[in-house]
Steps between C-alpha positions, in 0.01 A plus 500: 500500500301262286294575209188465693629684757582792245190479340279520816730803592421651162107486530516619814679795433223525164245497766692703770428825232191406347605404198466098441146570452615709156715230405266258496258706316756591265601127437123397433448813224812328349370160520179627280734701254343840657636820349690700799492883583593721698749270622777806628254562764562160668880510424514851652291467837634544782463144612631370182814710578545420857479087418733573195724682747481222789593240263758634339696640863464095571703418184827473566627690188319788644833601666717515209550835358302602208638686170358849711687359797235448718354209651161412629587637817498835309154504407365417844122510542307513801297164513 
């Protein structure tokens, strides 16, 4: 798959849980050099979690055993 290809992939999945629309907010407030808070609250929604989860189960490292043993398919949430 080409860059492009991954990238389109990428934003759709950003948009697939709501959450493209934060990251471009986000990347404007950094643009003006706007003071963040209350930032844990977007790494720890639930749609946060779910498109950190769904991009790491496509990585292919995501099978290899951690230091706890487990891989990805260990922590398996419902998307």
């Amino acid at each position: 798959m080409d860059t492009k290809a991954k990238k389109r992939k990428q934003l759709r999945n950003n948009e697939y849980y709501d959450m493209q629309e934060v990251f471009d907010q986000l990347y404007a407030n950094a643009g003006n050099n706007a003071k963040f808070t209350h930032l844990m609250q977007i790494v720890m929604s639930a749609e946060n979690i779910k498109l950190a989860y769904r991009n790491i189960k496509k990585n292919k490292g995501s099978a290899t055993k951690g230091t706890d043993g487990k891989t990805i398919r260990d922590y398996d949430v419902s998307i």
